[in-house]
N, C-alpha and C positions, 0 to 999 in steps of 0.2 A: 504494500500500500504506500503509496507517493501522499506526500499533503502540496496542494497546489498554494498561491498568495491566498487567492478568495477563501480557501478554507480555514487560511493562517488569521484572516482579517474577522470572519466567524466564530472562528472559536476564540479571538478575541473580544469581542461584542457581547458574547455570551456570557465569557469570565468578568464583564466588565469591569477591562482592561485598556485603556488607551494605548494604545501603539503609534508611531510616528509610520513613514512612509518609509522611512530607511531602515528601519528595525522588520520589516515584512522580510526580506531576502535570508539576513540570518535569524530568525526566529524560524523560519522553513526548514532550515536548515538543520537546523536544533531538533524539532519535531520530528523528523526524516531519520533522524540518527537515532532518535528514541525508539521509534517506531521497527527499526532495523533490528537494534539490539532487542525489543521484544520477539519481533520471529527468529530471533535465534534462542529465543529459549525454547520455543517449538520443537527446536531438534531435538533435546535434553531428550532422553527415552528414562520415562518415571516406572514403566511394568513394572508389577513388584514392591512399588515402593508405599508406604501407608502414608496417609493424610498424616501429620505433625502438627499439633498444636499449641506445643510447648516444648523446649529445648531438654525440660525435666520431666521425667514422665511424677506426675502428683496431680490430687486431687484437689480440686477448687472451696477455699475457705467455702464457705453456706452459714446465715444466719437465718434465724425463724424471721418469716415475714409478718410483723407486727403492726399495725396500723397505731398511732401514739399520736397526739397534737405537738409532742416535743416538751410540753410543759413550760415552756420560757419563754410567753407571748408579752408580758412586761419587760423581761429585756430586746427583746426582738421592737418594741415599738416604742424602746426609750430614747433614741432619735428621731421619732417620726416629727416633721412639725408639727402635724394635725392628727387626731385621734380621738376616735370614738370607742367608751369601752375596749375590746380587743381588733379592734380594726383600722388601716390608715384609714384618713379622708382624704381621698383626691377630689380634684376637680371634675367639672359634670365633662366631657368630651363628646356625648352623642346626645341629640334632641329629640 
């Protein structure tokens, strides 16, 4: 797979990324090489090899999932500027 300018200037647009006019040629350039060294991982031949998910074979901490308010809604609101009871006051934004 080749990346042409138009697709270099897209997937710019997209990333919403400003690029100049003179950064098109080698930003292709860069793309094309990345895109190269991915098919050559293609060749790698994995048969055999198991999925890897960790460098250490070990089992994932786990805590019970408990539903809790935290209990620390006075400190949690003791920079609010405004507050009602346990709740900020913002302003109204929708009418």
């Amino acid at each position: 797979m080749s990346v042409d300018s138009a697709t270099v200037r897209r997937i710019a647009h997209l990333s919403r990324i400003a690029i100049e006019d003179s950064e098109v040629e080698r930003l292709r350039g860069e793309l094309n090489a990345i895109l190269a060294f991915v098919e050559t991982l293609s060749e790698v031949d994995v048969d055999g090899v198991e999925p890897l998910t960790s460098a250490l074979p070990m089992q994932m901490k786990k805590r019970a999932d408990v539903v809790t308010d935290g209990g620390i809604a006075d400190e949690i609101l003791a920079n609010a500027p405004l507050r009602e009871d346990h709740y900020f006051v913002v302003p109204k934004v929708i009418e």
